[in-house]
Structures are given as C-alpha cells and as structure tokens.
C-alpha positions as CSV (number, residue, x, y, z in Angstrom):
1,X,8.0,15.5,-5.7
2,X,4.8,17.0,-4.3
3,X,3.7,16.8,-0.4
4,X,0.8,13.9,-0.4
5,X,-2.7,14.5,0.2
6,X,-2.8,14.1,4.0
7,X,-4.9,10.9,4.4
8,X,-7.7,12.8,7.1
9,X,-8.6,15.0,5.0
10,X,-9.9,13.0,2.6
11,X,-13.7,13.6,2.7
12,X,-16.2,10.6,2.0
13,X,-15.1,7.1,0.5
14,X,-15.6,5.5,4.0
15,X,-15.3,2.0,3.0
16,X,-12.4,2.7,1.2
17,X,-10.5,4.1,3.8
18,X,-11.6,1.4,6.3
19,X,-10.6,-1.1,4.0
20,X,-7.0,0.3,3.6
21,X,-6.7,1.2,7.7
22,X,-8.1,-3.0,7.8
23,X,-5.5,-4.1,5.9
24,X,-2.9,-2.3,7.6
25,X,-3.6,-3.7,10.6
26,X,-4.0,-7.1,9.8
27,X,-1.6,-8.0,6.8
28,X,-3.6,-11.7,6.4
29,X,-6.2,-9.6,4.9
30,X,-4.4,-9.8,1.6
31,X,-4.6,-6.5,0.0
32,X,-7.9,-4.2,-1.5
33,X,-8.8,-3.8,-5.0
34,X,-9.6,-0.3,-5.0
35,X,-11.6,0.2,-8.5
36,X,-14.1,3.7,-9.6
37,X,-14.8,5.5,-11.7
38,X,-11.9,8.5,-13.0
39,X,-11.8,11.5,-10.8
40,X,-12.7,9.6,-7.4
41,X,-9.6,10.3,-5.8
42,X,-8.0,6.4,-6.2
43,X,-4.7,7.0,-6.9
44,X,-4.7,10.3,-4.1
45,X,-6.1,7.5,-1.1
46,X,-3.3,5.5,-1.9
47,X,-0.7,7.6,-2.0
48,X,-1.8,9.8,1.2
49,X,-2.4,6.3,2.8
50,X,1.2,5.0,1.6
51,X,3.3,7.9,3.3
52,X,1.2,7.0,6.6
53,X,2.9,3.1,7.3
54,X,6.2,2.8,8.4
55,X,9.1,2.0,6.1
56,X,9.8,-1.9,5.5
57,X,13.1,-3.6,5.3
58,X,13.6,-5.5,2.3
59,X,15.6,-8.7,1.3
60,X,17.4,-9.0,-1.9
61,X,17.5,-12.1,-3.5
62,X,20.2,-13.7,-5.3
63,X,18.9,-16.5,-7.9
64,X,22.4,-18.9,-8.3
65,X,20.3,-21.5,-10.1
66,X,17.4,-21.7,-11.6
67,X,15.4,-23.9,-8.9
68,X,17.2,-22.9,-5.7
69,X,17.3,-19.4,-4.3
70,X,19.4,-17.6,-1.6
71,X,18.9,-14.9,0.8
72,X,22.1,-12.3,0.7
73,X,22.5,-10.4,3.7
C-alpha cells in the first residue's frame, strides 16, 4: 500500500480540514459530508486525515435471534 498524503501538507480546503479536525474532537458532531468537484483532493483529505486518529477497538456482534442481540467478548 502507498504511504498517505501527510494531512499538513495539504494546501487550501480550510473548511474542510477544520471540519474533519471538529469532528474528531467532538464525536456528537456526527460526521462531514465532504462533496466537490473530481480532482479536489476528497478522497487524499480523508485518507491522510484517517491514518492521523488512533486505532478503535471494535465489538463483534453475535445475532442468536432475530430481535435480540449479544455482545461476545
């Protein structure tokens, strides 16, 4: 796999990256929509922004029945 853009040196899109660095810090935010036009450098914010957070721990989830689930350890 290649080494990601490194998220500083990503020049202009200001509200972009605040909006990402926002939402980082304050999950309740919900997310960002991050839409443009081709060639803007989307998906290369994302990704150089992605390797920047710490890993999270994940839960699997085992569905038994239909209308009741249960964590697995």
């Amino acid at each position: 796999m290649n080494t990601p853009f490194p998220f500083s040196a990503i020049v202009g899109q200001d509200n972009m990256k605040l909006a990402l660095v926002l939402t980082a810090i304050d999950p309740k935010i919900g997310g960002v929509l991050v839409f443009g036009d081709r060639g803007t450098g989307k998906s290369t914010a994302i990704r150089a922004f992605a390797d920047l957070l710490p890993p999270i721990k994940l839960s699997l989830i085992h569905i038994s029945e239909p209308t009741r689930l249960r964590r697995i350890s």
